[in-house]
C-alpha positions in Angstrom: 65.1 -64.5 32.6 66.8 -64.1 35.8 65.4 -64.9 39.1 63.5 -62.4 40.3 61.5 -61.7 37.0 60.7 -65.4 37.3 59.5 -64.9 41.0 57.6 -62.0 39.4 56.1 -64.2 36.4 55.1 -67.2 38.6 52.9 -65.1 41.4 51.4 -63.4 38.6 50.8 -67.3 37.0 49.4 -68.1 40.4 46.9 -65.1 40.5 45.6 -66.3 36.9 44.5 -69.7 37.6 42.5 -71.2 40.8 45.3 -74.3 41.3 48.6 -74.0 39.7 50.7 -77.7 39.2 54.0 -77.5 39.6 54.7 -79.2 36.4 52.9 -76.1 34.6 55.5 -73.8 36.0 58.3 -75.7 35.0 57.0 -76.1 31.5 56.4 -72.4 31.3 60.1 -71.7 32.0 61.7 -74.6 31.2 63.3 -74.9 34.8 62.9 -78.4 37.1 61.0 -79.2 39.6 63.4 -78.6 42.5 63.7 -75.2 41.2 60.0 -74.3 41.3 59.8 -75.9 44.7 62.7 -73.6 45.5 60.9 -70.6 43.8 57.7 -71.0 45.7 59.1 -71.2 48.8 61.2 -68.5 48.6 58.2 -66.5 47.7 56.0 -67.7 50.9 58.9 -66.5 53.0 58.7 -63.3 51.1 55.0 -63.0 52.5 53.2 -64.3 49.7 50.2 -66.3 50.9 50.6 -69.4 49.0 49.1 -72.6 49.8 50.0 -76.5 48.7 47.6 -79.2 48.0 49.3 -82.6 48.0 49.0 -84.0 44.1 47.0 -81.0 43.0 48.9 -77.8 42.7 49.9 -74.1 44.5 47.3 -71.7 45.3 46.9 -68.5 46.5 45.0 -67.7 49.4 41.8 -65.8 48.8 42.3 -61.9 49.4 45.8 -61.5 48.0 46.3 -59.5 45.2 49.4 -57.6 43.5 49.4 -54.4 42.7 48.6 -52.8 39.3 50.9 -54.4 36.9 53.3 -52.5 34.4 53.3 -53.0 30.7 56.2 -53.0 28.2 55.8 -51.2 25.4 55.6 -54.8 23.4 53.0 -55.9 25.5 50.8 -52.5 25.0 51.3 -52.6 21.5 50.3 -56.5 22.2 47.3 -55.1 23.7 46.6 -52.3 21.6 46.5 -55.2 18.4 43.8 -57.3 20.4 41.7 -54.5 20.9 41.6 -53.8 17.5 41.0 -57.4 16.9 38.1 -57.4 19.0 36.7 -54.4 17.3 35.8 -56.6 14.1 35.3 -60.2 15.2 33.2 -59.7 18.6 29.7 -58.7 19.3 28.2 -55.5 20.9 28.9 -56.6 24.6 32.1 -58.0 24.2 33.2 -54.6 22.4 31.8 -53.0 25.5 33.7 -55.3 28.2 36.8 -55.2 26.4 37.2 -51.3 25.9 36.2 -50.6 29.7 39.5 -53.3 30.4 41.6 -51.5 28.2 40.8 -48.6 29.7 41.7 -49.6 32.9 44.9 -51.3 31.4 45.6 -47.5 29.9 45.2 -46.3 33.1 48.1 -47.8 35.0 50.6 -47.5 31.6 53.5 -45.0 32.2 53.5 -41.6 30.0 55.3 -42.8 27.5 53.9 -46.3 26.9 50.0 -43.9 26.4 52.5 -41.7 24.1 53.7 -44.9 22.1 50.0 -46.4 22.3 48.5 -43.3 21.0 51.1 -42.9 18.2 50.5 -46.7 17.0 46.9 -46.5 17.4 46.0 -44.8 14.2 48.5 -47.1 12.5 47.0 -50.1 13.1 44.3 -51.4 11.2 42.3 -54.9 11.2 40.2 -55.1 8.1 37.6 -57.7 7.4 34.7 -59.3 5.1 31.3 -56.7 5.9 28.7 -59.5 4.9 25.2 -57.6 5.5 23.3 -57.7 8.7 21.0 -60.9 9.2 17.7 -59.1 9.5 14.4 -61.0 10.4 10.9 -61.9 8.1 9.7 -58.7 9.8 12.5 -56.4 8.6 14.6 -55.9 11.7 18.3 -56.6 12.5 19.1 -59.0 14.7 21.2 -58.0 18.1 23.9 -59.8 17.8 25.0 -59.0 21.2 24.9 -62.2 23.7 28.6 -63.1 23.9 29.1 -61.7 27.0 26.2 -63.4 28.8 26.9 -66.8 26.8 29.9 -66.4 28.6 28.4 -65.9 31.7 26.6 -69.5 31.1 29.6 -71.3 30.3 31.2 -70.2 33.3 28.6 -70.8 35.8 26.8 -73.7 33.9 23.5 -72.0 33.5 20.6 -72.8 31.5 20.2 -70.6 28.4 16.4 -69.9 27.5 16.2 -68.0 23.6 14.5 -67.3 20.4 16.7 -68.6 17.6 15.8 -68.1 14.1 16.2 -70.7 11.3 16.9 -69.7 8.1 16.1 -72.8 6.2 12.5 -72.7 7.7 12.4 -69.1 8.6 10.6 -69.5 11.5 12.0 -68.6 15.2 11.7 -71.4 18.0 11.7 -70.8 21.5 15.1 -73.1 22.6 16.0 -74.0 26.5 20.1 -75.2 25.6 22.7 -76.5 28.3 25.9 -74.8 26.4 29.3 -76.3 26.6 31.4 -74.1 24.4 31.4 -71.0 21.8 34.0 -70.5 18.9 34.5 -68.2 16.1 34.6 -69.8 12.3 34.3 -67.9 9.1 33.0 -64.6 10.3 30.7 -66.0 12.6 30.5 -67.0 16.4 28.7 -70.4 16.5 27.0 -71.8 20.4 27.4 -75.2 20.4 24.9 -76.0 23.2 22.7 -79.4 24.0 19.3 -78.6 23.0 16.3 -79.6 25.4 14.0 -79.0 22.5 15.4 -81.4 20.1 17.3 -83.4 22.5 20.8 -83.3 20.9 24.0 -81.3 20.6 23.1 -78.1 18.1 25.2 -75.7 16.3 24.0 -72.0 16.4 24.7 -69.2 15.2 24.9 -66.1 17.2 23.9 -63.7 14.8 20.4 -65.8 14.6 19.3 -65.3 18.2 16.6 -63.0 18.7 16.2 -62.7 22.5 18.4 -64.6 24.7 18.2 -65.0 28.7 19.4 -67.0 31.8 17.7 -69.3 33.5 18.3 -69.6 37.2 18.3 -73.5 36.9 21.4 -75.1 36.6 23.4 -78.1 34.6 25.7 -80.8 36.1 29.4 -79.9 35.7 30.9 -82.6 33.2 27.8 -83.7 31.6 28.8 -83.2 28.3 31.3 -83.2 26.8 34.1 -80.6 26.2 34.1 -78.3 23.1 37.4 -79.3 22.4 36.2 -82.9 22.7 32.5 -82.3 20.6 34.6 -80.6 18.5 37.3 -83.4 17.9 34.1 -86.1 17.5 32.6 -84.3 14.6 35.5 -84.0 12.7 36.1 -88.3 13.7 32.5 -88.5 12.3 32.8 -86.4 9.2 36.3 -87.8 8.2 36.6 -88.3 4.4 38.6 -90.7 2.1 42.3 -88.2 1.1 43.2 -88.7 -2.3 46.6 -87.5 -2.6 46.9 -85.1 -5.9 49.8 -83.9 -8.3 48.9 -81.1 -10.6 51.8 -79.2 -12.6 51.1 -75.4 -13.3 52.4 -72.9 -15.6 55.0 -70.9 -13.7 52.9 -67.6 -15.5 49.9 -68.7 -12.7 51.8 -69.5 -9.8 51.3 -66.1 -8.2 47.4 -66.4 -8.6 48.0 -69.1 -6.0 49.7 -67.7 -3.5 47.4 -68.5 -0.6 44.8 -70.9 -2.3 47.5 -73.7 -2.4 47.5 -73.8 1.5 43.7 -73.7 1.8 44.0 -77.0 -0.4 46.4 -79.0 1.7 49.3 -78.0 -0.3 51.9 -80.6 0.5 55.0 -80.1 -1.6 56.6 -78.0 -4.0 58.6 -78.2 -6.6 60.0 -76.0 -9.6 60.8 -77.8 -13.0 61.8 -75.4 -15.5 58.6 -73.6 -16.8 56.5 -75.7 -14.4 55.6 -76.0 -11.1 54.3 -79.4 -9.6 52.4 -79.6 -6.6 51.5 -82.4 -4.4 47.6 -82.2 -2.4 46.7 -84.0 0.3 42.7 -83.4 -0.5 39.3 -85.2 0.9 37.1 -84.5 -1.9 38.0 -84.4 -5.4 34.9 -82.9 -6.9 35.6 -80.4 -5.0 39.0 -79.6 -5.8 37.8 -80.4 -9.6 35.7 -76.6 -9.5 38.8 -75.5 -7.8 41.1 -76.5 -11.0 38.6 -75.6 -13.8 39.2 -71.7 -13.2 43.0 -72.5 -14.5 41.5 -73.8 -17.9 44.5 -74.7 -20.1 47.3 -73.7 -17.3 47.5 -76.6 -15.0 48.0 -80.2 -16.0 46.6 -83.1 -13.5 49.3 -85.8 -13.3 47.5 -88.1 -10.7 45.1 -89.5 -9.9 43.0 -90.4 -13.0 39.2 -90.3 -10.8 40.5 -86.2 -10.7 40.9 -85.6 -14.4 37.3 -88.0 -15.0 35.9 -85.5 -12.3 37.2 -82.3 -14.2 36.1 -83.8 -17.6 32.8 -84.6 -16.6 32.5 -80.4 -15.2 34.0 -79.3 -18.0 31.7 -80.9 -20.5 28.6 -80.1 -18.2 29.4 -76.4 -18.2 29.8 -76.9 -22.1 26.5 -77.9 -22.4 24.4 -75.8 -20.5 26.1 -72.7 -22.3 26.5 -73.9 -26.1 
């Protein structure tokens, strides 16, 4: 990158975030720190209102603002793949938000970068599981449309007042929730909030809530803890005992497990002839047992012995529930 595409990059790094550490700019284009002091000043003598906090970082004064950026094609075709993206794995106001951006994004795009987008965008395709919609006891689908404003929470640190429905006791409860972070897991977005109600951290899931608004009270910044961090604690909490596993396969099966291997904590490989011998890194062998018994007669466990008890024991209770 030569210097003035750097200059370029870094004011448009600057814009992005409220205080900018010199260290972050270095990282980002793998250049020292005299250079980045360099850098900056030569953009303040450019004009570029950028201010200095001693041991914090660069800023930019309030009120300054670039003019409408240009795309590459790459990164409209970049674009053009998240929108799709967002099309399948956001709710109704996100979907809303993000195709009012892109149209503004669209807007500023030279002729051919809209020709390229509009030739790509009927080529592109993001395809996923259509479980059916989570209706309530009274027969009605549920919204399924607070991202945006659970967003708006997280942001400003505001109290969340909804109506969440449980499925195990199908029965909705009124819920006043301090959030601390949102993530998306197996099809769903989940609200990981501290719950006034129960008084304790809670998983929800989006597509549950039946009404949702924002209270105009709001929480202490840094009293709890980050997502990231609740996030990191759980999986402490829930750690299991790994059993490390060796199987050998037929070679005739192999391509039947093509992904699954991975999603089992494939470790290593190795071909041996007609066979194929896998090593596992696993945390619950009855688990991985159910997993093996669709193989039957094709896979061989090698080690450890508490694994071929576990699928023994399966085997010969499915034996006597059906003969």
């Amino acid at each position: 990158m030569n210097r003035i595409d750097r200059l370029t990059a870094i004011l448009i790094q600057l814009q992005g975030k409220k205080i900018v550490k010199a260290a972050e700019i270095a990282d980002r284009f793998n250049i020292s720190l005299r250079t980045v002091y360099r850098d900056v000043k030569a953009l303040q003598e450019a004009g570029v209102p950028i201010g200095a906090e001693a041991g914090t970082g660069y800023y930019i004064v309030d009120g300054y603002h670039l003019p409408p950026v240009m795309f590459s094609k790459e990164e409209a075709a970049a674009l053009l793949t998240g929108e799709k993206l967002m099309e399948q794995f956001s709710d109704h106001s996100n979907k809303k938000q993000f195709s009012l951006a892109m149209e503004k994004i669209r807007s500023v795009l030279r002729g051919s970068e809209k020709d390229y987008l509009e030739s790509l965008d009927e080529n592109i395709a993001v395809l996923r599981y259509q479980p059916g919609s989570l209706v309530n006891v009274d027969g009605d689908e549920f919204p399924n449309r607070f991202l945006s404003d659970i967003q708006q929470a997280l942001g400003l640190n505001q109290v969340i007042n909804m109506e969440y429905f449980s499925i195990q006791d199908e029965v909705a409860t009124r819920r006043e929730v301090e959030p601390i972070g949102i993530f998306h897991m197996s099809h769903k977005w989940h609200l990981i909030a501290f719950c006034r109600l129960r008084q304790g951290y809670r998983d929800f899931r989006l597509d549950r809530i039946r009404k949702l608004s924002l209270l105009n009270s709001h929480y202490e910044k840094g009293k709890h803890p980050s997502l990231q961090g609740y996030l990191e604690q759980q999986h402490s909490n829930h750690k299991q005992e790994a059993h490390l596993v060796k199987l050998r396969f037929n070679n005739d099966v192999m391509r039947h497990i093509r992904d699954q291997k991975y999603y089992f904590g494939l470790m290593e490989e190795t071909v041996k002839g007609d066979f194929t011998e896998l090593t596992f890194l696993t945390g619950s062998l009855g688990y991985f047992s159910r997993w093996l018994v669709m193989f039957g007669n094709q896979v061989t466990v090698l080690e450890p012995l508490e694994l071929k008890t576990a699928t023994a024991t399966l085997v010969a209770e499915l034996h006597q529930h059906y003969f």
